[in-house]
C-alpha positions in Angstrom: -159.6 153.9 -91.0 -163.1 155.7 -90.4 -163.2 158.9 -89.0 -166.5 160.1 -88.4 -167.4 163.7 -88.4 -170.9 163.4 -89.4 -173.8 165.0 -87.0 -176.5 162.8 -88.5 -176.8 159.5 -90.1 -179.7 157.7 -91.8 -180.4 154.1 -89.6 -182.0 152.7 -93.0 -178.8 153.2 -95.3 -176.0 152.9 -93.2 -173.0 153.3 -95.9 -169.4 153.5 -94.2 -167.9 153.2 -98.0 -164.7 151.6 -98.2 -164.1 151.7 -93.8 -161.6 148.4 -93.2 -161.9 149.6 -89.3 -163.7 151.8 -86.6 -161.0 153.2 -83.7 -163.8 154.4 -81.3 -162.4 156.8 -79.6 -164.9 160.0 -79.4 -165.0 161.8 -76.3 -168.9 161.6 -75.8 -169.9 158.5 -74.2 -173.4 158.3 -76.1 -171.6 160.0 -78.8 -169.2 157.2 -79.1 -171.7 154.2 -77.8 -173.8 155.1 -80.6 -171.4 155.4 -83.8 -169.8 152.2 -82.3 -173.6 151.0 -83.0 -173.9 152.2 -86.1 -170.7 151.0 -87.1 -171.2 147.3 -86.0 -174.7 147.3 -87.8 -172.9 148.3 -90.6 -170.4 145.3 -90.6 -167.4 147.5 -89.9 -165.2 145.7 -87.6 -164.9 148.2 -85.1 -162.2 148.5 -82.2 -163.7 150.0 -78.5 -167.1 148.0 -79.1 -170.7 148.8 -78.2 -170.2 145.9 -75.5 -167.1 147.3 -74.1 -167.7 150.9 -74.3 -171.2 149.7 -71.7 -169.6 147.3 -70.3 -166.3 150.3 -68.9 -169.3 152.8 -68.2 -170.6 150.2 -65.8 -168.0 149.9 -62.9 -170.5 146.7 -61.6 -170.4 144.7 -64.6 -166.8 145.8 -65.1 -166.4 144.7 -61.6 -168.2 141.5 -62.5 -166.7 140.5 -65.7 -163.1 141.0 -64.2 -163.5 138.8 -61.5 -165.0 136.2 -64.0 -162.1 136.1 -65.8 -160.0 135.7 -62.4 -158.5 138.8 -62.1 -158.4 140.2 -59.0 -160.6 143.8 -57.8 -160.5 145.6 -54.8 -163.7 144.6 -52.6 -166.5 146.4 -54.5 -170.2 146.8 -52.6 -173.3 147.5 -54.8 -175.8 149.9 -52.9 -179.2 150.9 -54.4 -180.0 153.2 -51.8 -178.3 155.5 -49.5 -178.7 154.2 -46.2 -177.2 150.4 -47.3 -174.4 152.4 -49.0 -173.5 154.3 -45.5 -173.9 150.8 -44.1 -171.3 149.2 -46.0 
């Protein structure tokens, strides 16, 4: 398993060395989002993806992608605005 404690890493010459796996699991968000990134370009299979780690951050598309896969969500309301939120 990976652990990553760099600060830094070098886009061009993404080396994970011998990595079988990436648990993301960092406490940042873009922290985590982007070493799940990095892993991925690097070919390390890599468990809490880029996709999924958006994908949770997004409560619409989580909405969304629940109920395309039939399971059931409480009522959710998308407002852009403050006034059409008040009004829902």
């Amino acid at each position: 398993m990976l652990h990553v404690d760099e600060s830094h890493y070098d886009l061009m010459n993404l080396d994970f060395g011998e990595s079988s796996v990436l648990l993301q699991r960092c406490v940042s968000h873009t922290r985590g989002l982007h070493i799940a990134a990095i892993a991925e370009a690097a070919g390390v299979p890599t468990l809490n993806t880029t996709r999924v780690t958006l994908l949770c951050d997004n409560k619409a598309l989580t909405t969304l992608s629940l109920a395309k896969a039939g399971i059931p969500t409480p009522r959710t309301i998308l407002a852009f605005d403050v006034a059409h939120a008040l009004d829902a």
